[in-house]
N, C-alpha and C positions, 0 to 999 in steps of 0.2 A: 246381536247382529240385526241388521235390518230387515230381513226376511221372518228374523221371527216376531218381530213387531208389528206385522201387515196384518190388517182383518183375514180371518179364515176364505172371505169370499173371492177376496182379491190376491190371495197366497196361493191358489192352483195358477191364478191365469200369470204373475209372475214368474212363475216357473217354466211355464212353458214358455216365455218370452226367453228368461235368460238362456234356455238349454239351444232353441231355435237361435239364436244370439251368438250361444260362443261353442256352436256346431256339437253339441255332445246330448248324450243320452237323459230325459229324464231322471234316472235315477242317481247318476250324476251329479246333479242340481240339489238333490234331494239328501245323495253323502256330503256336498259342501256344506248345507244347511245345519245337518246334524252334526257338523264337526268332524266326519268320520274319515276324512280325505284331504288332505290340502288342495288350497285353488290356487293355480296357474298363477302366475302375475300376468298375462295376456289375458286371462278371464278376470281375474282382479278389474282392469283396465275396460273393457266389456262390460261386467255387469255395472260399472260406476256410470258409463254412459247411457244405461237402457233403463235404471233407476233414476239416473237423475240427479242421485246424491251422494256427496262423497264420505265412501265405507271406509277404504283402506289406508286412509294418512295416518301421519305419526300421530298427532294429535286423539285420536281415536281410538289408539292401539292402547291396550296397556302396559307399564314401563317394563321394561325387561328385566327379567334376576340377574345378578353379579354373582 
């Protein structure tokens, strides 16, 4: 994921952008990160614009099991 590929210096102030971004808590940001929560498709949509880069396309995804 893209969060975890950010330098360590630049991974707090991320996070406080996306949580300030798509209205929710710190820690929040922080279970998205770790996988521990799924994210919103309106936060999907959010953090794609406050990054910059696009995360959650199919191209990105990996294939799904049958």
């Amino acid at each position: 994921m893209y969060l975890l590929t950010l330098p360590l210096k630049d991974s707090s102030k991320m996070v406080v952008r996306l949580a300030e971004a798509c209205k929710v808590p710190l820690h929040t940001v922080h279970n998205w990160r770790g996988g521990l929560c799924r994210i919103p498709e309106l936060a999907k949509d959010k953090i794609e614009e406050v990054t910059g880069v696009k995360i959650f396309h199919s191209e990105n995804l990996p294939p799904k099991s049958e």
